[in-house]
C-alpha positions in Angstrom: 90.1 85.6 26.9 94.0 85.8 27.6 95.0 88.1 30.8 95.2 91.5 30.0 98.5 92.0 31.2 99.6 89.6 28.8 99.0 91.7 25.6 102.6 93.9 25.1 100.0 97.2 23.8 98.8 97.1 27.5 102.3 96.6 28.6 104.2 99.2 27.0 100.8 101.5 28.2 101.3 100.7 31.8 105.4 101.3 31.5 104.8 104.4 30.0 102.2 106.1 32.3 104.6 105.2 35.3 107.6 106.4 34.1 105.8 109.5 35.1 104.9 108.6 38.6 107.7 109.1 41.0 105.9 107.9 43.6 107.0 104.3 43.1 104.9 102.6 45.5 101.7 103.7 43.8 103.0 101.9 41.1 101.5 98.5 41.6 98.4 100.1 42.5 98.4 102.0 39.6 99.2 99.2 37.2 95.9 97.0 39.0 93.3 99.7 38.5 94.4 100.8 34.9 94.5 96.9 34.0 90.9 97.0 35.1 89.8 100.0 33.5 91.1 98.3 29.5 89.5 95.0 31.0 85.8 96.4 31.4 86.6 98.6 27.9 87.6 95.4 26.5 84.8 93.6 27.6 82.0 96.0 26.3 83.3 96.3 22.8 83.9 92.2 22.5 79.8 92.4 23.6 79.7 94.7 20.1 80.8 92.4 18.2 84.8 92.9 18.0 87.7 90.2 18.2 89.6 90.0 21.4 92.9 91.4 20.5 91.3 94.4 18.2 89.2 95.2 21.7 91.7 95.3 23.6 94.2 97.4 21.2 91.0 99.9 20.7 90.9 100.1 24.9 94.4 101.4 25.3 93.6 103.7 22.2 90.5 105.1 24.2 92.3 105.6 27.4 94.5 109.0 25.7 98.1 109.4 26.6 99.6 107.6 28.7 102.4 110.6 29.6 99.9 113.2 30.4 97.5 110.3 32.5 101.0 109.8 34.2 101.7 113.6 34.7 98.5 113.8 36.0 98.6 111.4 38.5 102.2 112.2 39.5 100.7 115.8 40.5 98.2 114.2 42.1 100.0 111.8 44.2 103.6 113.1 44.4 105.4 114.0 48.0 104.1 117.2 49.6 105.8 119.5 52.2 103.8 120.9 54.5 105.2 124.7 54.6 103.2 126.4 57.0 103.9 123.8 60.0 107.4 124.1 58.9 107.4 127.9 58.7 105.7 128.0 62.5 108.2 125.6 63.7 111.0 127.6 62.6 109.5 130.4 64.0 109.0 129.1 67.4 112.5 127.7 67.2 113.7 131.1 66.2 111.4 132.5 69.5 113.3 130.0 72.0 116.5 131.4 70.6 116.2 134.6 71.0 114.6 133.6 75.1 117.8 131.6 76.1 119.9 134.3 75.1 117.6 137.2 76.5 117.9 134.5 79.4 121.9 134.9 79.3 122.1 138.8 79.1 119.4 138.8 82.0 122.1 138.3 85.0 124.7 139.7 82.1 126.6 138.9 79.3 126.7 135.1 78.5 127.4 133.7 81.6 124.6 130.7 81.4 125.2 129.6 77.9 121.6 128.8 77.7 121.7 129.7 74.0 124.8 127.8 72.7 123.1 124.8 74.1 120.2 125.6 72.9 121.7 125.9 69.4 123.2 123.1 69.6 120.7 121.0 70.4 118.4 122.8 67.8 121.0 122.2 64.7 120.7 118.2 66.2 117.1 118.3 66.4 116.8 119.7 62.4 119.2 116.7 61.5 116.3 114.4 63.0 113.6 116.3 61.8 114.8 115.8 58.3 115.6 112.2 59.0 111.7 111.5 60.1 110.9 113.0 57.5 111.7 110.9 54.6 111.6 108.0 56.6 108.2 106.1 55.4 106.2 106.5 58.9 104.4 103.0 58.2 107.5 101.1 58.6 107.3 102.2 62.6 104.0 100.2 62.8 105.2 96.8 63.0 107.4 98.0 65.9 104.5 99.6 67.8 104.3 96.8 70.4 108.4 96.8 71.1 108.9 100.5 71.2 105.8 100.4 74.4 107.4 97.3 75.9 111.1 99.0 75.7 109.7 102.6 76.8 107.8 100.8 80.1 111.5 99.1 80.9 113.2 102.4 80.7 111.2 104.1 82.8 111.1 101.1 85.4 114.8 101.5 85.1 114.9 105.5 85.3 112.8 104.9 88.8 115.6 102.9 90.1 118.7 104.2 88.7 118.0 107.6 87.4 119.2 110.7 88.2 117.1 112.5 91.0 116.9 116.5 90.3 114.2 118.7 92.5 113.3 115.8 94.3 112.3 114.0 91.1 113.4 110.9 89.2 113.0 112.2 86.1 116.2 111.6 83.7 117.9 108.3 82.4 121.7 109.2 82.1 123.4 108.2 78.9 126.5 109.2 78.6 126.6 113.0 78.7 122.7 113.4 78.2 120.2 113.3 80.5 116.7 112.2 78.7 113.4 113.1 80.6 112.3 109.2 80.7 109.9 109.5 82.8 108.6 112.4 81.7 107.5 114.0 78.1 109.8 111.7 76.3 108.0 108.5 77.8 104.6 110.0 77.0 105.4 110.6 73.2 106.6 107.4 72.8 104.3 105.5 74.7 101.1 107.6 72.8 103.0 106.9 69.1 103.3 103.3 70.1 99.7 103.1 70.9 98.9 104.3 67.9 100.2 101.2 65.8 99.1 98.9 68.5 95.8 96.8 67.9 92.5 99.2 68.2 89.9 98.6 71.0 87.4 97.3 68.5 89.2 94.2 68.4 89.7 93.8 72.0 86.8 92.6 73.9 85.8 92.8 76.7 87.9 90.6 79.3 90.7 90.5 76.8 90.3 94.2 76.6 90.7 94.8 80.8 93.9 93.1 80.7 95.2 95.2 77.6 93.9 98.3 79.9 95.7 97.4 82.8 99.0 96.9 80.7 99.1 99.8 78.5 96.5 102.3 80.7 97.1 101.3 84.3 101.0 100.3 84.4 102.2 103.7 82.6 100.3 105.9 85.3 101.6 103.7 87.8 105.4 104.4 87.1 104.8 108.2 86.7 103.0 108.3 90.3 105.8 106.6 91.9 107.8 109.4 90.7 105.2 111.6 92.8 104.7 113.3 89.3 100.9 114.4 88.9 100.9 116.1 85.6 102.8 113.2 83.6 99.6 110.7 84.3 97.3 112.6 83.5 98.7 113.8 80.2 99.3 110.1 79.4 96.1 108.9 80.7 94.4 112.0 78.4 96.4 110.7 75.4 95.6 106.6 76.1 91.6 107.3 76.7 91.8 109.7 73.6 93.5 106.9 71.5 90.9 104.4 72.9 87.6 106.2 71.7 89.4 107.0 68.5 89.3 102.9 67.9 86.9 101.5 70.3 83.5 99.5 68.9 80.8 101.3 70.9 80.1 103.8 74.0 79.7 101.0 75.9 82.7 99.6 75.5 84.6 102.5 76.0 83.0 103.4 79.2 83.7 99.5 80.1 87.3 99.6 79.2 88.0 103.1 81.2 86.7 102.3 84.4 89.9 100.2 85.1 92.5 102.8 83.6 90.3 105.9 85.9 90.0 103.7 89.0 93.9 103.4 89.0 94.2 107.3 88.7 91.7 107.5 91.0 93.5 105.4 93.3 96.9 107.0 93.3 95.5 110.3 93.8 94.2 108.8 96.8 97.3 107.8 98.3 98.9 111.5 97.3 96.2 112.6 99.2 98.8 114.6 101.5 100.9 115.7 99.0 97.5 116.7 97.1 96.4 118.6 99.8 99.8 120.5 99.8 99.4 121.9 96.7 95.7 122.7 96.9 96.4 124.9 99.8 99.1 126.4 98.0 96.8 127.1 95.2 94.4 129.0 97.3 96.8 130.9 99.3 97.4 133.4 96.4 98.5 136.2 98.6 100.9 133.8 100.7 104.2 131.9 100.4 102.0 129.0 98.6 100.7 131.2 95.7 104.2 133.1 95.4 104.6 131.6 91.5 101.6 133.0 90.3 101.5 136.0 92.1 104.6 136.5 90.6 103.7 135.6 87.6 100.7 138.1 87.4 102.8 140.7 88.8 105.3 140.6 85.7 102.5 140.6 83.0 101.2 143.2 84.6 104.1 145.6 85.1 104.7 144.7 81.3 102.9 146.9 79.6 102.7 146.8 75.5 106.2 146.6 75.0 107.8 145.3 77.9 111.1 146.0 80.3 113.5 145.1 77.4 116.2 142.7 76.4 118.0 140.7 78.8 115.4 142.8 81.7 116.6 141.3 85.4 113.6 139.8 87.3 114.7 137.6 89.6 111.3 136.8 91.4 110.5 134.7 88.7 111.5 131.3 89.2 112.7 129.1 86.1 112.8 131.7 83.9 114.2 129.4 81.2 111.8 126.4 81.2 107.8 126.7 82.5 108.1 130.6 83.4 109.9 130.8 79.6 106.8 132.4 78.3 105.8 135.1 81.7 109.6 135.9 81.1 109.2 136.6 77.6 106.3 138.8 78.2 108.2 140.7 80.8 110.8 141.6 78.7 109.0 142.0 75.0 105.8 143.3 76.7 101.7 141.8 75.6 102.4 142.9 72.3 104.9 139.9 71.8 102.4 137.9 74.3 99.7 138.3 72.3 101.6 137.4 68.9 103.2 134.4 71.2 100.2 133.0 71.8 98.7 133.3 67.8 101.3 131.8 66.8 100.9 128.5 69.7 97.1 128.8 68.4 98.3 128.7 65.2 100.3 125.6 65.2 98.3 123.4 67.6 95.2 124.1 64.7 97.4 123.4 61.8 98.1 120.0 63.3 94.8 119.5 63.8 93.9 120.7 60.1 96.9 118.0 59.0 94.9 115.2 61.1 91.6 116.1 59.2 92.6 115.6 55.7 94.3 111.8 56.0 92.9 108.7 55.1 95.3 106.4 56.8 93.7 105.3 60.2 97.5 104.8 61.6 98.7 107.9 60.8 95.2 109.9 62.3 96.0 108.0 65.6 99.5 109.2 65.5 98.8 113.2 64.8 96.2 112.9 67.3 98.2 111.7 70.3 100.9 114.5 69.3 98.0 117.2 69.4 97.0 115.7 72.5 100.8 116.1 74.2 101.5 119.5 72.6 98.2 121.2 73.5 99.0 120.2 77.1 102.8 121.2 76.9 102.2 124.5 75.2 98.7 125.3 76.8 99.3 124.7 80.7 102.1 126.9 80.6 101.0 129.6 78.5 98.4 130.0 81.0 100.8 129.3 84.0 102.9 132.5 82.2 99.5 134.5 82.5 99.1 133.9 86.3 95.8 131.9 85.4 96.4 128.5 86.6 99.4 127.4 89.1 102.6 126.2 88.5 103.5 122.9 86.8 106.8 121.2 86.1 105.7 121.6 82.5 108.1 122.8 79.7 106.8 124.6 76.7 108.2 122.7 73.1 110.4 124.4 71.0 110.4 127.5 72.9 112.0 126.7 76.4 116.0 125.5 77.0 115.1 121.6 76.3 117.6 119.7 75.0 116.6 115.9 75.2 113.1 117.1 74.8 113.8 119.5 71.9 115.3 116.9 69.9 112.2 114.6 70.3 110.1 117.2 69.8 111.4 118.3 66.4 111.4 114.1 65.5 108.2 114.2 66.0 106.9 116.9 63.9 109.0 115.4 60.8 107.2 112.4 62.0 104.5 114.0 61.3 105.6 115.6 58.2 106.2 112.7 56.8 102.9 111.7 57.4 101.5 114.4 55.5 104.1 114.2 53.1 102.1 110.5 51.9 98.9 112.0 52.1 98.2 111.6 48.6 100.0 108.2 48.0 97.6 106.1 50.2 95.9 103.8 47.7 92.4 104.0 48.9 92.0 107.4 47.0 93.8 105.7 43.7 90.6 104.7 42.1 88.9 108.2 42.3 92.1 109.9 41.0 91.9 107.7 38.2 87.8 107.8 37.2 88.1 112.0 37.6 91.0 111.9 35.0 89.8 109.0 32.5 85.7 110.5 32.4 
């Protein structure tokens, strides 16, 4: 019997039906499975008696159209924006506006300039938003292991030649911008890195230790040496969340985090002092130590549904313009706006996680969940810091505080992500089910 794909019937078939699939990488996967759909046709009527060529012309005959298997398949598997994380994002965006300048008018009219930076910045982070997204987020995997190798070298770098701000280390000066190395830019990158990196199933078990100790034990090790304690631990949430995702077994997970939890462990240790600092500070709510969230409770309070208006002065509250961004907001707009606020975090956090749900591609999962992972922190911890729940953190909320550095990553990383969902229907593995519902 002569190839299928030799016959020009079958041919002209295949040329046809893609012509109406735009997405041309499905192409070749297209052409395969249709090639063996006329084979087995082929093959059953030759077993009734007819000639090979007659077979073969009466198998394209039975498969219909090929424009409207085409059409089909194009709606099936063509590019999809994800609206509703886009709407919420421009929302939130919108939200961070309208703070930096209720920020300016707070100690009067435009003398901080909070929200022409903040404009800025957001205009720059839409350009790289749209970039990301049509980039093809698979290309990035190949790079996984050189974008965590170059991110640990910056941050060694920031630790030695950064610039120092509150007594931290935190910013890598280029230029005229100041990028948070060692701090939620690092973690991103790091996590997204991880995520194309080879899984813990393939690791084993000595092989696996020294993996640990390079991509779970060094990271933690440069944040602590920037006595930062929420940085680690976001990280170190992210890294053993990425490691169960793709480990073997229990066992080996519990085998490979007992070197990456020893090392927290162990750095905690020697903070001890510092530690204890902030503990007592924590506990003395009605002292100097618990002044932030006293604070902090005292503004939601006073509140009430609607808030002290625009550009209201408070100045008890520290940082009103990164992690006290959201008590500030409630101050002014009252719980009403809290309340919607906080629907709307809920909101976005669990459309990610509905975006991570429906994906085949194992590589792009790991990726959505390591940016749930950092947002959910990031958004969460000071949401609840506004509320005068938990204490303070040096812990900027996304998309709604000043930013700038971190605004622009943040918004290329959620066109990463929509470009992830943008290719949920052109991953291969679902090609052959497509194609049985349409040709039964």
């Amino acid at each position: 019997m002569r190839y299928i794909e030799e016959y020009r019937t079958v041919q002209d078939f295949l040329d046809r039906l893609c012509k109406q699939v735009r997405a041309k990488p499905m192409h070749a996967e297209i052409r395969e499975e249709l090639l063996s759909h006329i084979e087995e046709r082929a093959e059953l009527l030759m077993l009734e008696g007819n000639a090979e060529e007659p077979a073969v012309l009466e198998a394209v005959r039975q498969m219909g159209e090929p424009e409207e298997i085409g059409r089909s398949l194009h709606m099936a598997h063509r590019p999809q924006l994800d609206w509703k994380l886009l709407v919420l994002i421009g929302m939130l965006s919108v939200i961070g506006l309208v703070g930096m300048l209720n920020v300016d008018y707070s100690d009067g009219p435009s003398k901080t300039g909070l929200f022409a930076h903040k404009a800025t910045f957001l205009g720059l982070g839409a350009i790289f938003l749209v970039l990301l997204y049509f980039l093809d987020y698979r290309k990035l995997k190949k790079h996984s292991g050189a974008l965590f190798f170059i991110t640990l070298c910056l941050m060694a770098y920031t630790l030695f030649q950064g610039v120092t701000i509150n007594g931290q280390t935190l910013y890598l000066s280029i230029g005229s911008f100041a990028i948070p190395m060692l701090g939620n830019v690092s973690i991103l990158l790091l996590l997204i890195a991880l995520a194309g990196m080879k899984p813990a199933s393939q690791w084993g078990l000595w092989k696996g230790m020294l993996i640990t100790l390079y991509r779970g034990v060094l990271p933690v090790v440069l944040y602590a040496l920037n006595d930062s304690m929420v940085h680690p631990v976001v990280y170190l949430l992210g890294f053993t969340g990425m490691t169960w995702a793709t480990s073997r077994n229990f066992r080996q997970f519990s085998l490979l985090m007992i070197v990456p939890f020893t090392s927290l462990a162990i750095v905690l240790v020697t903070k001890q002092q510092y530690l204890m600092w902030r503990l007592e500070r924590i506990m003395d709510r009605e002292g100097d130590g618990g002044y932030v969230m006293r604070a902090a409770s005292e503004a939601v309070s006073s509140a009430g549904w609607f808030g002290h208006g625009f550009g209201a002065p408070n100045p008890g509250i520290p940082y009103i313009y990164s992690e006290s961004v959201f008590t500030y907001l409630i101050y002014c707009f009252g719980w009403l706006f809290g309340i919607a606020l906080g629907i709307m975090v809920f909101l976005f956090l669990a459309r990610i996680w509905t975006i991570s749900s429906v994906l085949q591609d194992a590589y792009a999962k790991h990726i959505v969940m390591a940016v749930i992972i950092v947002f959910c922190m990031r958004m969460l911890i000071p949401l609840f810091m506004g509320l005068g729940i938990i204490p303070a953190f040096s812990l900027d909320p996304p998309f709604i505080s000043y930013g700038g550095t971190n605004q622009l990553i943040d918004l290329a990383v959620v066109g990463l992500i929509l470009s992830i969902y943008r290719r949920k229907n052109m991953i291969p593995s679902d090609l052959g089910n497509a194609l049985d519902t349409k040709l039964a």
